[in-house]
Backbone as CSV, one residue per row, in Angstrom:
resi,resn,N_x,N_y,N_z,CA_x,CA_y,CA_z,C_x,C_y,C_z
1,UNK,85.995,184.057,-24.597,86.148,184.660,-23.279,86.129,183.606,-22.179
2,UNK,85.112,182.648,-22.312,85.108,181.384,-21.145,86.247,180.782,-21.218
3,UNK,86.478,180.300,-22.353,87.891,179.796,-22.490,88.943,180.119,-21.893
4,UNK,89.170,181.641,-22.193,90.287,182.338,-21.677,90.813,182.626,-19.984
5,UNK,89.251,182.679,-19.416,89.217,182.978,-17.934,89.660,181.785,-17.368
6,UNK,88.762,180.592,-17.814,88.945,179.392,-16.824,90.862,178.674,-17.150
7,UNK,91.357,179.235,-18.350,92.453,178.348,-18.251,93.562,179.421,-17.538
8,UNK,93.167,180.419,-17.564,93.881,181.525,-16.741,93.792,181.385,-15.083
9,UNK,92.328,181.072,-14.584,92.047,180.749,-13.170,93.481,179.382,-13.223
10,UNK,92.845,178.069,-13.769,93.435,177.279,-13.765,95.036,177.279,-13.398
11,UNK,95.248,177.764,-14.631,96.886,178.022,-14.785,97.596,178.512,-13.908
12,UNK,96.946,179.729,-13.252,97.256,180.191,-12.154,97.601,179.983,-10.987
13,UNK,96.478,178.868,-10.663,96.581,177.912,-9.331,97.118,176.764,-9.228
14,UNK,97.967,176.328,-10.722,98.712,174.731,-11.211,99.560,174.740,-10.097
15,UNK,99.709,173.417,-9.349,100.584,173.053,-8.184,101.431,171.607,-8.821
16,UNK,102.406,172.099,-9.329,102.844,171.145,-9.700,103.592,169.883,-8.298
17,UNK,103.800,170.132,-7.144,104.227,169.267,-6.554,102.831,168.289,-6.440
18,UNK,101.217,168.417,-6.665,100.194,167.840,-5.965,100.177,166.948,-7.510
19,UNK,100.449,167.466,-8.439,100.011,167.236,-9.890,101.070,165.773,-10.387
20,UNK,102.114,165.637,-9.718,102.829,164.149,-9.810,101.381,162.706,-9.083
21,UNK,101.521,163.502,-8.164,100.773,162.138,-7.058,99.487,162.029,-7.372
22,UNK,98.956,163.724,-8.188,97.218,163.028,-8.467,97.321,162.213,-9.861
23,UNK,98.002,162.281,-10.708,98.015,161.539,-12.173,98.368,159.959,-11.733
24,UNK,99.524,159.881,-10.639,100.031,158.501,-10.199,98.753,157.882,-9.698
25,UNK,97.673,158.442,-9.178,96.506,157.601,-8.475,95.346,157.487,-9.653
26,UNK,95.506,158.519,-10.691,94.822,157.605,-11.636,95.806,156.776,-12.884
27,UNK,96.857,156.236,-12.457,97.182,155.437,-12.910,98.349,156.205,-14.451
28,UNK,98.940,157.027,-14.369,99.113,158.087,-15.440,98.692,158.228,-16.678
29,UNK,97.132,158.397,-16.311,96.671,157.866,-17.654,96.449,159.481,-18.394
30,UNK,96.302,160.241,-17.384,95.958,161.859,-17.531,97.047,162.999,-16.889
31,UNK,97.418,163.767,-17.388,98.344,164.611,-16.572,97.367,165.627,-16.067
32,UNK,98.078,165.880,-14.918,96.758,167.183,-14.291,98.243,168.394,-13.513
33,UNK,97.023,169.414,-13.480,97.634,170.896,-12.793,97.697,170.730,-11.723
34,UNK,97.315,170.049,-10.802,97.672,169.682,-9.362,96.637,170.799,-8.750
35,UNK,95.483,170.458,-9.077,94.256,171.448,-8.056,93.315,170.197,-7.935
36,UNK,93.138,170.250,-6.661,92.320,169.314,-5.396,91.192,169.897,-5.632
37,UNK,90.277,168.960,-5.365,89.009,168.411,-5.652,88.729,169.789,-4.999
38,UNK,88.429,170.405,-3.356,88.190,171.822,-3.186,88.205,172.975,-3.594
39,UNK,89.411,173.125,-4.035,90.440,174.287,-4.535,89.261,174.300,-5.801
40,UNK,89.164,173.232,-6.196,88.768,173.565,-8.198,87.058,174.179,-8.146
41,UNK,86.231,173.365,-7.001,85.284,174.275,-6.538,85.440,175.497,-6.477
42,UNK,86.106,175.816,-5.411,86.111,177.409,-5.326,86.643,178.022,-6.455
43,UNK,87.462,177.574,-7.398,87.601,178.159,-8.581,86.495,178.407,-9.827
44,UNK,85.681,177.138,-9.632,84.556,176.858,-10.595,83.653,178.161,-10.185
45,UNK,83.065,178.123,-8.677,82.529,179.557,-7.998,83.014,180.841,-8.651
46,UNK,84.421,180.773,-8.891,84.406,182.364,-8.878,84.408,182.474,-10.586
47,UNK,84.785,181.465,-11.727,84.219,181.411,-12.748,83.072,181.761,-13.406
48,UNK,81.903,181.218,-12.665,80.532,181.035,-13.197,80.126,182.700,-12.454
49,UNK,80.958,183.129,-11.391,80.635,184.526,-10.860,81.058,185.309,-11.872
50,UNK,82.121,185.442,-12.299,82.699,186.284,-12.956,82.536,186.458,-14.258
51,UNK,81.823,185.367,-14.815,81.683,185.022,-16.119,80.038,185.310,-16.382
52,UNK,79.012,184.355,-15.672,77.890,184.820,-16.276,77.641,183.985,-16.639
53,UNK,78.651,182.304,-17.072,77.947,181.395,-17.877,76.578,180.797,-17.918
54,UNK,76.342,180.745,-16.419,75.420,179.735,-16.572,74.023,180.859,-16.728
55,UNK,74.142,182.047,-16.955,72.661,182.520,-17.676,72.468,182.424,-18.955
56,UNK,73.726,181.745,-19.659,73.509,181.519,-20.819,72.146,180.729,-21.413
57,UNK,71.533,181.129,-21.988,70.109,180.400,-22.396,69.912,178.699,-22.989
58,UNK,70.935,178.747,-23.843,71.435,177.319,-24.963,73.173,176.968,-24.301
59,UNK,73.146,175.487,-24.718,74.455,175.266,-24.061,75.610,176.011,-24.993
60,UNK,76.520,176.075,-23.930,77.963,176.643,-24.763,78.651,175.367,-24.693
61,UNK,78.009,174.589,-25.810,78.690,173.782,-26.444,80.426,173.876,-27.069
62,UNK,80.546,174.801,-27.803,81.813,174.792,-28.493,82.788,175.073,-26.914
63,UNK,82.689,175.481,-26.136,83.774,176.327,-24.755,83.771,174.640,-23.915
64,UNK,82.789,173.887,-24.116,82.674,172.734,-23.638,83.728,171.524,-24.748
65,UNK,83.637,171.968,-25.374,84.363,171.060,-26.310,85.446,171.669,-26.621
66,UNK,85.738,173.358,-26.239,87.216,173.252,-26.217,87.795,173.140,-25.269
67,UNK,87.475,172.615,-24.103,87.874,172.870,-22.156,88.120,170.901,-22.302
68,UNK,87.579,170.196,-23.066,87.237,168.580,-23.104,88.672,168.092,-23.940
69,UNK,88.967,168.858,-25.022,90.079,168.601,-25.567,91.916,168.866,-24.706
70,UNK,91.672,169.552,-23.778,92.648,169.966,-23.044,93.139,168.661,-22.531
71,UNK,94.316,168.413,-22.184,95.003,167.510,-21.554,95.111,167.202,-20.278
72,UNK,94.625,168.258,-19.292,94.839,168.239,-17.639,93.470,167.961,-17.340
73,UNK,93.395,166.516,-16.351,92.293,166.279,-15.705,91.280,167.385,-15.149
74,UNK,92.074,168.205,-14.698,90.896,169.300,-14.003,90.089,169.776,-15.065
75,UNK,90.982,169.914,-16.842,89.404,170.903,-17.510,88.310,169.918,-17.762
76,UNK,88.863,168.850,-17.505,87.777,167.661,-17.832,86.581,167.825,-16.812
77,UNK,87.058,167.674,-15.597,86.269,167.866,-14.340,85.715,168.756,-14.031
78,UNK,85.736,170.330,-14.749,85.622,171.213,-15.349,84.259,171.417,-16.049
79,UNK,84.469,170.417,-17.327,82.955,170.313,-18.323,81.699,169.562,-17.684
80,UNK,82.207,168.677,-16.298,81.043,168.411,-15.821,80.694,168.528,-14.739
81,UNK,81.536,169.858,-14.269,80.598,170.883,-13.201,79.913,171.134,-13.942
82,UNK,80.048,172.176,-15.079,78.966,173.073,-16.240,78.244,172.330,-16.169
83,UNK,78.039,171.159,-16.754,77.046,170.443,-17.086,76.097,170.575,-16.327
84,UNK,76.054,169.423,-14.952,75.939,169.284,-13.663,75.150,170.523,-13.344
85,UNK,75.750,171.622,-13.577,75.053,173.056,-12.640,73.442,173.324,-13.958
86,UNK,73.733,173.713,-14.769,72.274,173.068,-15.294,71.923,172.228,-16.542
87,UNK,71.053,171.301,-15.538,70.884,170.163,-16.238,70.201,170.694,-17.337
88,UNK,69.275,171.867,-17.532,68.311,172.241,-18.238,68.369,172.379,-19.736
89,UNK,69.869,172.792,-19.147,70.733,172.857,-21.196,70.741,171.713,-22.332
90,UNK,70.841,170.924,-21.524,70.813,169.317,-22.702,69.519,169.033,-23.169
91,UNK,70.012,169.570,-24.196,68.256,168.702,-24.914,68.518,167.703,-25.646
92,UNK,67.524,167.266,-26.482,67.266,165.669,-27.074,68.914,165.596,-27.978
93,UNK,69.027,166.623,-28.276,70.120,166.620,-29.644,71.231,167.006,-29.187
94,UNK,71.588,167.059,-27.842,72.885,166.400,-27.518,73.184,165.353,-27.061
95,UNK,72.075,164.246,-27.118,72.859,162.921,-27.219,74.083,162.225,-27.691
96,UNK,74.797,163.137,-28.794,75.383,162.452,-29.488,76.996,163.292,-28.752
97,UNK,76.549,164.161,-28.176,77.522,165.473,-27.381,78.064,164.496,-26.446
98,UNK,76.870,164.026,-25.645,77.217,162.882,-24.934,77.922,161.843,-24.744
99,UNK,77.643,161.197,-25.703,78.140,160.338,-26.518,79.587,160.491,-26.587
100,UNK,79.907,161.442,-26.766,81.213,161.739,-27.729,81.968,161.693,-25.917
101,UNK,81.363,162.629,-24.975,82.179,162.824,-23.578,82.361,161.423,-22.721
102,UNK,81.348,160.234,-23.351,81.425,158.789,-22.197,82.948,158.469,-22.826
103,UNK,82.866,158.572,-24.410,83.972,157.915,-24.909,85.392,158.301,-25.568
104,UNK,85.347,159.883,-24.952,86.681,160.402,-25.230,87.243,160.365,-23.796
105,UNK,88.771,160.990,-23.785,89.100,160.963,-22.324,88.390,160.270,-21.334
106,UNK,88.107,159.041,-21.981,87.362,158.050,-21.202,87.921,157.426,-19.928
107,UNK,87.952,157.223,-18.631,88.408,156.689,-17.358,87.315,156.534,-16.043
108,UNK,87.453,155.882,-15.008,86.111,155.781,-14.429,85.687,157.056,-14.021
109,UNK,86.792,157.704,-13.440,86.393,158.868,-12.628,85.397,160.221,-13.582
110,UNK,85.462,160.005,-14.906,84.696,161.658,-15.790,82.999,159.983,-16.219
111,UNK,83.263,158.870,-16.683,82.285,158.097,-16.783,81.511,157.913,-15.638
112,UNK,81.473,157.659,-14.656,80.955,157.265,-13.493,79.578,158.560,-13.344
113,UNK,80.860,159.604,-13.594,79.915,160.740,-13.074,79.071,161.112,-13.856
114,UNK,79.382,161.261,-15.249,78.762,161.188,-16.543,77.569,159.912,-16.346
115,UNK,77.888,159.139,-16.349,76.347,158.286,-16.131,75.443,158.367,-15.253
116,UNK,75.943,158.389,-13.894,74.828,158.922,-12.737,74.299,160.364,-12.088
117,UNK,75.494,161.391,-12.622,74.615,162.573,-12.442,74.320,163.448,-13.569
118,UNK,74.808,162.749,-14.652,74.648,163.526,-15.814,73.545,163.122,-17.147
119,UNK,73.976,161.954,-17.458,72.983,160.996,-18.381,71.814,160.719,-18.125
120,UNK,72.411,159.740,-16.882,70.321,159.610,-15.469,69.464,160.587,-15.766
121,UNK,70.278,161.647,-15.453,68.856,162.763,-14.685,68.361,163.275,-16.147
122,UNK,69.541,162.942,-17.180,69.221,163.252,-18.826,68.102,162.828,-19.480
123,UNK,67.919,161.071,-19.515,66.834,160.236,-19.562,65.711,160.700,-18.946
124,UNK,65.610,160.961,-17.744,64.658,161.395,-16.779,64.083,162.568,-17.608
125,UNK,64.508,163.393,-17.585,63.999,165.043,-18.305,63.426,164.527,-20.272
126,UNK,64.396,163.680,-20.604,63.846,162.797,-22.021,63.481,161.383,-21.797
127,UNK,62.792,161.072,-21.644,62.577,159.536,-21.363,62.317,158.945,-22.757
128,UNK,62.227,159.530,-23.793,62.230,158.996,-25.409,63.141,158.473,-25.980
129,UNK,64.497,158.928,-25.396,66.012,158.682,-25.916,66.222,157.874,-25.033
130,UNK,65.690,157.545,-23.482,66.750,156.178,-22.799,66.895,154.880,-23.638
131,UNK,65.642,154.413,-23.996,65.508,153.114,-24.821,66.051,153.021,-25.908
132,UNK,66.157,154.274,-26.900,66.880,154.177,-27.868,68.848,153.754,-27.545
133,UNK,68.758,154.784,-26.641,70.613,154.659,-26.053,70.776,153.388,-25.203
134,UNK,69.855,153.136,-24.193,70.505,152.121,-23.737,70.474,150.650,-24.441
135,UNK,69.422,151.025,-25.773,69.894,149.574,-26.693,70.746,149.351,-27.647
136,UNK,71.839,150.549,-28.025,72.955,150.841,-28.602,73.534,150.622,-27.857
137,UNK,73.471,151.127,-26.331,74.797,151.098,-25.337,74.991,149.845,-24.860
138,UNK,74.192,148.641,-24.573,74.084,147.779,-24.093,75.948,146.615,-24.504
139,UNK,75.466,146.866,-25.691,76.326,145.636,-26.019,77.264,146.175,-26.951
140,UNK,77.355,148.075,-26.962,78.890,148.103,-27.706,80.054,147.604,-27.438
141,UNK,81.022,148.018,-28.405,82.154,147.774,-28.876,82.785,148.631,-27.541
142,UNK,82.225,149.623,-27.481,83.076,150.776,-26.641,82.425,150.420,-25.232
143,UNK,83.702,150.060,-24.565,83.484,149.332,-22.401,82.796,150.804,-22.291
144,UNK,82.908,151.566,-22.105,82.533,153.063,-21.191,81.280,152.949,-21.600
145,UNK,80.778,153.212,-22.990,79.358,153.029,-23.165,78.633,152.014,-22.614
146,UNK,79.130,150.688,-22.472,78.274,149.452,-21.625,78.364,149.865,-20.480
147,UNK,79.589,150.349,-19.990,79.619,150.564,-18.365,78.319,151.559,-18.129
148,UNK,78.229,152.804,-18.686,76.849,154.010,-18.524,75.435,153.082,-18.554
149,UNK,75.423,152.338,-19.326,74.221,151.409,-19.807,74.227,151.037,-18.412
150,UNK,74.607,150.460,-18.050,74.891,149.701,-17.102,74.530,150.821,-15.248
151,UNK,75.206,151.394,-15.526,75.111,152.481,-14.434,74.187,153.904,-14.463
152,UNK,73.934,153.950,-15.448,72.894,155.290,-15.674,71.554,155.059,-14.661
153,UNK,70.968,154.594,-14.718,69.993,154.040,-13.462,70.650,154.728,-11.975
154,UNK,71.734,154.436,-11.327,72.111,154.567,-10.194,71.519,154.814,-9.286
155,UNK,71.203,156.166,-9.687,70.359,156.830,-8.796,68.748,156.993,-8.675
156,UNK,68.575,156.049,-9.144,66.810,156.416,-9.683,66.007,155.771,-8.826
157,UNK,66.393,154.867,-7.953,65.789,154.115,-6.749,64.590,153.222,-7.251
158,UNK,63.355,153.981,-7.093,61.702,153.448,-7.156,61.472,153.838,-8.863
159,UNK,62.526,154.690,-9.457,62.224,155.059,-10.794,62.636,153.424,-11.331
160,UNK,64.021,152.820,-11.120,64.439,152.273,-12.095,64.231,150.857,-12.684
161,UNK,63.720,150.892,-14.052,63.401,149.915,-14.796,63.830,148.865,-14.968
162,UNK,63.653,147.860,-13.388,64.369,146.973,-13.715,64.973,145.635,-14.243
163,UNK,63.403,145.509,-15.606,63.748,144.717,-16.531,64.799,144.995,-17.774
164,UNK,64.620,146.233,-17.570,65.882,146.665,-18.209,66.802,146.705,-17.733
165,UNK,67.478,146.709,-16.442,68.736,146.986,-15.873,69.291,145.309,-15.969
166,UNK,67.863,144.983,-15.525,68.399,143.042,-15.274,69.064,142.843,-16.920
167,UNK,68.002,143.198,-17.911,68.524,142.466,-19.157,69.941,142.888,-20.192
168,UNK,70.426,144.686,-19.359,71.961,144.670,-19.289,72.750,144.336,-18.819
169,UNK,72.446,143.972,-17.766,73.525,143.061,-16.959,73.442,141.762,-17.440
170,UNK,72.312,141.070,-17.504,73.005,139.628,-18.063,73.671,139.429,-19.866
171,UNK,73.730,140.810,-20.077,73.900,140.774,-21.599,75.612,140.681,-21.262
172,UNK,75.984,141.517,-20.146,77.506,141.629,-19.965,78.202,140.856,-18.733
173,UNK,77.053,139.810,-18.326,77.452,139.205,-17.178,78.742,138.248,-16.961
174,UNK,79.431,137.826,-18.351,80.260,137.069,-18.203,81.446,137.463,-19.400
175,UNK,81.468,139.049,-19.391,82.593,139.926,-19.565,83.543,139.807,-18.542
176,UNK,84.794,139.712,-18.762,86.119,139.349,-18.033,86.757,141.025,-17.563
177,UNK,86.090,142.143,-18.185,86.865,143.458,-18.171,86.496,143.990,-16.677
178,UNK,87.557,144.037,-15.873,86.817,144.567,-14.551,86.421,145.960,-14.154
179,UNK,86.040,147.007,-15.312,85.240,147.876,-14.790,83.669,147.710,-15.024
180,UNK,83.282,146.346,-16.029,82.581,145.973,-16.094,81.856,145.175,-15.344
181,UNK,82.640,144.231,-14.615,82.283,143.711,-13.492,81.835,144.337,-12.085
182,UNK,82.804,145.322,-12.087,82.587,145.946,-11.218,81.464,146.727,-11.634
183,UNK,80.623,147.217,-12.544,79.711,148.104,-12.909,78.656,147.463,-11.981
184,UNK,78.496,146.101,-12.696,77.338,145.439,-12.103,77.355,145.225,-10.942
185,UNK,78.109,144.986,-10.183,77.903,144.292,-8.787,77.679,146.099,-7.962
186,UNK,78.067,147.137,-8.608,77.449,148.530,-7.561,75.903,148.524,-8.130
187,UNK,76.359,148.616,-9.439,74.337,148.764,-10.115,73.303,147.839,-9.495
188,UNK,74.014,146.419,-8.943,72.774,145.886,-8.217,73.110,146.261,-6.671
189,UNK,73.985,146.319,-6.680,73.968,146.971,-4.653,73.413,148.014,-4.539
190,UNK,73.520,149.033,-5.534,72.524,149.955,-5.233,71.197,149.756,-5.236
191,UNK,70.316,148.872,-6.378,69.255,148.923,-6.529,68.443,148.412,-5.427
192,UNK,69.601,147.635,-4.991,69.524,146.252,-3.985,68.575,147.265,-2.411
193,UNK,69.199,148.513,-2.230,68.906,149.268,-1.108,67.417,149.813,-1.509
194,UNK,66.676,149.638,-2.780,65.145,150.022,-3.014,64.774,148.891,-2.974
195,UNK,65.384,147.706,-3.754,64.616,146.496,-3.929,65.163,145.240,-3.841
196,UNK,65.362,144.773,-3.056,66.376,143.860,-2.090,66.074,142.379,-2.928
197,UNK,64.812,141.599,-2.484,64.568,140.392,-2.440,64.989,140.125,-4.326
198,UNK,64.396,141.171,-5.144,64.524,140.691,-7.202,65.678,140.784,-7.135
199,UNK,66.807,141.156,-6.139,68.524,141.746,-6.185,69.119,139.973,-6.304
200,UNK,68.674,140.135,-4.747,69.082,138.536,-4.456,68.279,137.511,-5.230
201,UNK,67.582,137.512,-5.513,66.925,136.345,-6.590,67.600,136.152,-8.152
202,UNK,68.370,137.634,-8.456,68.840,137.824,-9.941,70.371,137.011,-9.442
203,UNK,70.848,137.546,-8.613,72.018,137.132,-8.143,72.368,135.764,-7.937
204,UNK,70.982,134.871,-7.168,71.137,133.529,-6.639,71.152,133.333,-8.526
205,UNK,70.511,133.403,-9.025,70.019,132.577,-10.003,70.493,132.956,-11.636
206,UNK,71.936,134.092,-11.449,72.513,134.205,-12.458,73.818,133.935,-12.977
207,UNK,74.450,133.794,-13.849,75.715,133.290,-13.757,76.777,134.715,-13.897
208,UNK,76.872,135.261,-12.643,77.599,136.189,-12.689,79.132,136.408,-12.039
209,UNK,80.140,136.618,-12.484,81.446,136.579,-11.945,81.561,137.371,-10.392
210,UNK,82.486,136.567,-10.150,82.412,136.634,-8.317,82.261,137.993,-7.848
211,UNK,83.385,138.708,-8.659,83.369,140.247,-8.282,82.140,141.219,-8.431
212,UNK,81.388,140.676,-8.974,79.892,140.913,-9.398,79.140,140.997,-7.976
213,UNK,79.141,139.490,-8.178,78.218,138.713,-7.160,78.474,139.502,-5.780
214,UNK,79.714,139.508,-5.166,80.347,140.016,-3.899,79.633,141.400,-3.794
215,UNK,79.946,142.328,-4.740,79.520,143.601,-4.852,78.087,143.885,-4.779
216,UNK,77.503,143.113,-5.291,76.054,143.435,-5.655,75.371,142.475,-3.781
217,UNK,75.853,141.668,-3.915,75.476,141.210,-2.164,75.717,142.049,-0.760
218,UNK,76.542,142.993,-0.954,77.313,143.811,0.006,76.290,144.523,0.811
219,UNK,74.946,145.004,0.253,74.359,145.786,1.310,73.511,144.673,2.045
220,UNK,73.297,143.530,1.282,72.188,142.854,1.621,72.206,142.445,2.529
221,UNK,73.881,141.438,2.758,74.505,141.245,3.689,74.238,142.176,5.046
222,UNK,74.866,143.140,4.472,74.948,144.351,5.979,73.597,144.428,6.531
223,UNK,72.476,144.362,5.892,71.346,144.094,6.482,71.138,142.887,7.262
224,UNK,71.434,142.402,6.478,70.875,140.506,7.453,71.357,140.438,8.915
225,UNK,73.401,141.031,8.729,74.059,141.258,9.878,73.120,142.158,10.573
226,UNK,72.272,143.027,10.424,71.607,144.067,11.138,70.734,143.630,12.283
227,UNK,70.244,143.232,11.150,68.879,142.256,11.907,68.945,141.302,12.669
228,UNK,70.204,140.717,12.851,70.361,139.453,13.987,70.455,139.655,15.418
């Protein structure tokens, strides 16, 4: 029944003139129905109204994994509203559920979000499984999984562990792949806005590629400019 509604909402509202230019900006790596970031809100709204999902007790795993297999960016964007709306559903033993969503239909835009509002707050609610995952994730084979390693923290401010964040980043500090580079230099600009001076000290004193370095200096900067 979930299945049926949301690709029916979907289908319904496919704009194919918007659906050329949004696939061209991610690079055509995904074809999409041409529904804008708004539009798919208010669709998600009248879904979860009409449907009931989210009183579901246990996740609806399988409707999640058949909405993930679809080809159009939106059902992707799709599985992690659900998610997103409650966190409460993931327990210890979908790690591997997880797992499977950093590194299928993998691109920054479903990873990004997947690591900082989805994984983070995951760890947080299990704090037994971060250490286990982020010492698998650290130094796989698979970029998306290092990139989460890497970015799952984001948001954690005064939470985040940052002998651990330091000792993923220098594990991938002189990776050439630039979403990797780029991982690090936001993961320390962010941290950089709780804890400034260990930011710039990791930075002065690591051998990290420029795009790194630039990124991860960016707020610090804007401060110093502040203060003068």
């Amino acid at each position: 029944m979930y299945l049926k509604k949301l690709v029916y909402l979907f289908e319904k509202n496919r704009n194919t003139g918007q659906a050329k230019p949004m696939a061209e900006y991610m690079k055509l790596h995904f074809p999409f129905l041409g529904i804008k970031t708004p539009e798919r809100k208010v669709l998600l709204r009248q879904f979860f109204n009409e449907t009931g999902i989210l009183k579901e007790k246990e996740l609806p795993i399988t409707f999640l994994k058949d909405i993930w297999v679809l080809p159009e960016r939106e059902y992707h964007y799709a599985v992690l509203t659900v998610l997103a709306a409650k966190p409460e559903w993931l327990e210890e033993k979908h790690l591997p559920f997880l797992e499977e969503l950093i590194t299928t239909q993998s691109w920054w835009d479903t990873v990004d979000t997947l690591a900082s509002n989805i994984v983070g707050p995951f760890f947080i609610r299990h704090p037994g499984l971060e250490e286990e995952a982020a010492e698998k994730w650290k130094s796989h084979e698979n970029m998306w999984l290092r990139r989460t390693a890497i970015l799952y923290q984001l948001k954690y401010k005064e939470r985040t562990n940052q002998e651990r964040l330091f000792h993923i980043i220098r594990l991938n500090s002189r990776d050439k792949e630039f979403f990797i580079k780029k991982a690090i230099g936001w993961a320390l600009r962010e941290y950089s806005k709780t804890n400034p001076r260990p930011v710039a000290s990791f930075i002065d004193n690591e051998k990290l590629e420029p795009l790194s370095k630039r990124e991860g200096m960016k707020h610090i900067y804007r401060q110093k400019k502040q203060e003068r």
